[in-house]
MMTF fields as JSON, N, C-alpha, C and O atoms, coordinates in Angstrom:
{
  "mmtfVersion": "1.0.0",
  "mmtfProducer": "UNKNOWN",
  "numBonds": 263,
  "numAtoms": 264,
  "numGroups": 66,
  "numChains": 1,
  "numModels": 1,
  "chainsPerModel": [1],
  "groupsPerChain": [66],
  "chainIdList": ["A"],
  "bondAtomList": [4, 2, 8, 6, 12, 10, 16, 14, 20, 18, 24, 22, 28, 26, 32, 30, 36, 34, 40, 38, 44, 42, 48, 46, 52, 50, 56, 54, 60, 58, 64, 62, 68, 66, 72, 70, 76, 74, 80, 78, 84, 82, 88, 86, 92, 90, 96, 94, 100, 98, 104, 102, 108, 106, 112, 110, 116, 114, 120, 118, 124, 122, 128, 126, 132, 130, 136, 134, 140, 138, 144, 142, 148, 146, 152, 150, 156, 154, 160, 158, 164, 162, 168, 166, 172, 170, 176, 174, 180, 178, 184, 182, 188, 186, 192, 190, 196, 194, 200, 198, 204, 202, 208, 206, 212, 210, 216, 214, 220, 218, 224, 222, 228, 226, 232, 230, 236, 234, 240, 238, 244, 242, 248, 246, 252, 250, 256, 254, 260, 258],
  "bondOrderList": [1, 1, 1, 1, 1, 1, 1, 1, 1, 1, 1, 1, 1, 1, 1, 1, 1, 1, 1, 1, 1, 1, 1, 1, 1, 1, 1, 1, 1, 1, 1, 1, 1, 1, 1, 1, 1, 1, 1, 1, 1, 1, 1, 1, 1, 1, 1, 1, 1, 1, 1, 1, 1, 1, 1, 1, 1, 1, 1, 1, 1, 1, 1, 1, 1],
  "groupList": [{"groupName": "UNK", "atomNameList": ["N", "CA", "C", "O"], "elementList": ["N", "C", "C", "O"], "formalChargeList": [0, 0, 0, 0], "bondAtomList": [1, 0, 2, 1, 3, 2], "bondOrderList": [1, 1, 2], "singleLetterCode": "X", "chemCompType": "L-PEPTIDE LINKING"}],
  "groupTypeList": [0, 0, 0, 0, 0, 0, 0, 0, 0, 0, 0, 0, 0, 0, 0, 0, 0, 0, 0, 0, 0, 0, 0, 0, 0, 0, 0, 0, 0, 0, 0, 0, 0, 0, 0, 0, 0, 0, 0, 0, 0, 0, 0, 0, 0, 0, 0, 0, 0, 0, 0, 0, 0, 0, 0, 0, 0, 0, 0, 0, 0, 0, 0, 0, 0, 0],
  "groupIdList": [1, 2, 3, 4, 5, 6, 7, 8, 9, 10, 11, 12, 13, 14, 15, 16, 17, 18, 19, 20, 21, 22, 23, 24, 25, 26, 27, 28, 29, 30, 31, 32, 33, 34, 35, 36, 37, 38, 39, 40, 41, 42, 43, 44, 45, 46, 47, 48, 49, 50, 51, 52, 53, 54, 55, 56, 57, 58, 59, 60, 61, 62, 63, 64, 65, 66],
  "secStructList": [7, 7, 7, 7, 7, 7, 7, 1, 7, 7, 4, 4, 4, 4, 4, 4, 4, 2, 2, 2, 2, 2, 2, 2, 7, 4, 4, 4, 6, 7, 1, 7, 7, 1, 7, 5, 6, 6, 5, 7, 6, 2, 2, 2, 2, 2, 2, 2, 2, 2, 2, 6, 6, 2, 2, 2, 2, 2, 2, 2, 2, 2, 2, 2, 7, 7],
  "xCoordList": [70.068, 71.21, 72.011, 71.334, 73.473, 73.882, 74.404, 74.968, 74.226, 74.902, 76.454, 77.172, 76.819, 78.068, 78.916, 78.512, 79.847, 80.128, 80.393, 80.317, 80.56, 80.7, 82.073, 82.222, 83.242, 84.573, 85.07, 84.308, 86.073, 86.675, 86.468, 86.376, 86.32, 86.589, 84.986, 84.108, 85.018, 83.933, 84.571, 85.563, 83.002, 83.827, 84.008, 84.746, 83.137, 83.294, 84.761, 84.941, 85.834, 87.205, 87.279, 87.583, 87.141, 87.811, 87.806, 88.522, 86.728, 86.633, 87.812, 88.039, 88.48, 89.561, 91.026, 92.071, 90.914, 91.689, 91.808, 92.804, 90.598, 90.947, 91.523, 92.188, 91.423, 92.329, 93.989, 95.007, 93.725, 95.375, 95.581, 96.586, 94.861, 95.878, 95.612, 96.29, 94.729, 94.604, 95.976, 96.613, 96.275, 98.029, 99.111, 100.241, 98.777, 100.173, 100.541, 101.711, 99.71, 100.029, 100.466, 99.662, 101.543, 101.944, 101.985, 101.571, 102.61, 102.127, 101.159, 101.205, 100.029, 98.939, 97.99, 96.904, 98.575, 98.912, 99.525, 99.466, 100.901, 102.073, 101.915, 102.386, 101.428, 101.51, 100.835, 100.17, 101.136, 99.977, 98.628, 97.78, 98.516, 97.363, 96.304, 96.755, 95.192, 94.276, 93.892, 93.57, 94.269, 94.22, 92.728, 91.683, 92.865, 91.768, 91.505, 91.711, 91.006, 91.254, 92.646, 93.021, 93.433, 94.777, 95.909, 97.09, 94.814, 96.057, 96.066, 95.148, 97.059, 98.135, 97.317, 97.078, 96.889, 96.507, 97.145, 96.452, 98.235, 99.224, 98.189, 97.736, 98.239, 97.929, 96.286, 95.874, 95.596, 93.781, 93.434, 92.46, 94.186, 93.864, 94.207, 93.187, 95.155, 95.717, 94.752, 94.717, 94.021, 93.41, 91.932, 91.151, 91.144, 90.394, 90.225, 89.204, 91.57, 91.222, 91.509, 91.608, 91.599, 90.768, 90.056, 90.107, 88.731, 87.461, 86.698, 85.751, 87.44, 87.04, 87.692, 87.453, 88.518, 89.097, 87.868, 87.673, 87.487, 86.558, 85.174, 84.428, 84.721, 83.525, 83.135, 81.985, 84.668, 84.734, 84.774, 84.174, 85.572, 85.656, 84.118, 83.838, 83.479, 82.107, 81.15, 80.75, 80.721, 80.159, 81.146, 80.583, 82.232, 82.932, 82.734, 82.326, 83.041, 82.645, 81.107, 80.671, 80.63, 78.725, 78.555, 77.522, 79.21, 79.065, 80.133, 80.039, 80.84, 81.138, 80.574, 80.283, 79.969, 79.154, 77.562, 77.081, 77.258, 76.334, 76.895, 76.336],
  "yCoordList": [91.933, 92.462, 93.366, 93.925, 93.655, 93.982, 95.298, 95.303, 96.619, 97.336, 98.025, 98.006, 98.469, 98.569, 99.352, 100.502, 99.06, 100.137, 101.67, 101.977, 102.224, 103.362, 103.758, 103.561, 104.282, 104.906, 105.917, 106.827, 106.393, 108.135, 108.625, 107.857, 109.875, 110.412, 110.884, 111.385, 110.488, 111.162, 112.17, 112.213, 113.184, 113.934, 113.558, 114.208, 112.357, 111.883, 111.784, 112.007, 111.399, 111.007, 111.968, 111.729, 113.708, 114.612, 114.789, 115.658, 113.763, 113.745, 112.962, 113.157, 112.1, 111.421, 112.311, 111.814, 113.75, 114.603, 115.269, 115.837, 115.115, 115.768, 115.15, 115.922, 113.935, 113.575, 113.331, 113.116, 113.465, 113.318, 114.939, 115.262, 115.739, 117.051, 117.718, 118.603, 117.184, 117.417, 116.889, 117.614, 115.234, 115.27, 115.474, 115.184, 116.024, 116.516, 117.371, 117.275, 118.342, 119.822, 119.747, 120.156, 119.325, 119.167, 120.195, 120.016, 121.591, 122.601, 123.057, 124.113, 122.407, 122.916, 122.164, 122.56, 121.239, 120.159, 119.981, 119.21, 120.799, 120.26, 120.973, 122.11, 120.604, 121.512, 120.57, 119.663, 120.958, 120.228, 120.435, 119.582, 121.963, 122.383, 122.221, 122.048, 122.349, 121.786, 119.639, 118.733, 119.983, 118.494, 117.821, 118.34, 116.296, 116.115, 114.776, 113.692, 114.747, 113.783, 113.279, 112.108, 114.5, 114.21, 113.739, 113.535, 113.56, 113.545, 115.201, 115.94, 115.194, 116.016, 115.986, 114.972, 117.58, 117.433, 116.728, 115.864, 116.695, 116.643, 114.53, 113.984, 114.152, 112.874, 112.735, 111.577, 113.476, 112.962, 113.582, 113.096, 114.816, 115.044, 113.598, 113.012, 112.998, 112.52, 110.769, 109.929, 110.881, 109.397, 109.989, 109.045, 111.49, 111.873, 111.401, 110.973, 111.671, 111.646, 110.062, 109.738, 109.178, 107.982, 107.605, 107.108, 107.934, 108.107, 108.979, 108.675, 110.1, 110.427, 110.52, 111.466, 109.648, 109.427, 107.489, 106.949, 107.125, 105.725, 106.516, 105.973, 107.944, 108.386, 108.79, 108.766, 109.326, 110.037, 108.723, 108.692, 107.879, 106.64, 105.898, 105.286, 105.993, 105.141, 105.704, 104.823, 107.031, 107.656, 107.217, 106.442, 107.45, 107.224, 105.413, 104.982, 104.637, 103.177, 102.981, 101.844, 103.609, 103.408, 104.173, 104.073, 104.521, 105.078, 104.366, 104.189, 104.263, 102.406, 101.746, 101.47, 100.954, 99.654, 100.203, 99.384, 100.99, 101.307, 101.093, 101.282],
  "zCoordList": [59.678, 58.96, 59.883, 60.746, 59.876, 60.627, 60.089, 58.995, 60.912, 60.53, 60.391, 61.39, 59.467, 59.712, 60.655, 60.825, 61.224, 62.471, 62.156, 60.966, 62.659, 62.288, 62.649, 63.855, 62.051, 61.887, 62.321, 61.995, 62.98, 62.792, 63.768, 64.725, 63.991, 65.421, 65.808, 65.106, 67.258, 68.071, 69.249, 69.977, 68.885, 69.747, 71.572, 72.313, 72.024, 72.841, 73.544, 74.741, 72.574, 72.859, 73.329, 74.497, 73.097, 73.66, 74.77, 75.269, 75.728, 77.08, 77.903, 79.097, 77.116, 77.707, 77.742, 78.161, 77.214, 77.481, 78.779, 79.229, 79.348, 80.616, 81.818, 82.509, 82.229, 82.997, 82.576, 83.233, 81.325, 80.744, 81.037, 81.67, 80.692, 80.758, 82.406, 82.928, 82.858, 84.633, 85.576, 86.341, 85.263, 85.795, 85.185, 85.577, 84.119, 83.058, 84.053, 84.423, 84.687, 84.776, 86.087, 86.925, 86.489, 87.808, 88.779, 89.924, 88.259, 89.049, 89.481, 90.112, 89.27, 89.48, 90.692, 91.115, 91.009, 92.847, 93.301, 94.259, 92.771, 93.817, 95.048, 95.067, 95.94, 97.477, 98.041, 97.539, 99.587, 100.742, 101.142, 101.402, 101.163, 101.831, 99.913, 98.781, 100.3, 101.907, 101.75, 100.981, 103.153, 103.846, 103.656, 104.05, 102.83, 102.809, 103.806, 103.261, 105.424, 106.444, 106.446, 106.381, 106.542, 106.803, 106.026, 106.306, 104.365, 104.075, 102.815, 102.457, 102.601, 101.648, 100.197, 99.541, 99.805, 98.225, 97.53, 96.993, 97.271, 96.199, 95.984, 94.977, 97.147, 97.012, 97.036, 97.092, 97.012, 97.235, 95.978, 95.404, 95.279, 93.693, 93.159, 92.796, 93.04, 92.292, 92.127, 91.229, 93.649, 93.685, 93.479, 93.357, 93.38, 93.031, 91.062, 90.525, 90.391, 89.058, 88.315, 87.132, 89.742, 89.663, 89.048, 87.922, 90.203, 90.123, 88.934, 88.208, 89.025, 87.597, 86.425, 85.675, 86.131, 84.701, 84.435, 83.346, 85.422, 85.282, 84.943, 84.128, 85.594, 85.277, 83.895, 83.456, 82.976, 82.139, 80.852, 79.778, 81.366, 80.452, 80.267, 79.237, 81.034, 80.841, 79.647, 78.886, 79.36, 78.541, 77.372, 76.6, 77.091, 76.018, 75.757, 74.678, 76.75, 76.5, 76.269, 76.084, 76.274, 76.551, 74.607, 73.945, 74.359, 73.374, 71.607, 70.392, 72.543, 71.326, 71.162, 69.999, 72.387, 72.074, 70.89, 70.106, 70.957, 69.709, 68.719, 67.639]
}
């Protein structure tokens, strides 16, 4: 028998707030220093929350499929 899914908010989702409100906030990388192998913050934050907007999404996907 299958159970029925379950509905409504988890608080899991609230984890997908943080890379949304991490590049909202533009002032808060706009500059160069510090250099990460040459290149420019403004650009290694931005390919940093990559990596972790996929880290942050997995717990939240791992937690649907139940």
């Amino acid at each position: 028998m299958d159970r029925p899914k379950k509905q409504g908010f988890r608080l899991s989702y609230l984890l997908l707030l943080l890379p949304f409100a991490a590049m909202l906030w533009v002032p808060s990388y706009n500059r160069v220093e510090p250099e990460l192998a040459g290149i420019p913050f403004f650009y290694w934050y931005q390919l940093m929350w990559i990596v972790l907007g996929a880290l942050i999404l997995l717990p939240v996907f791992l937690g649907e499929r139940e």
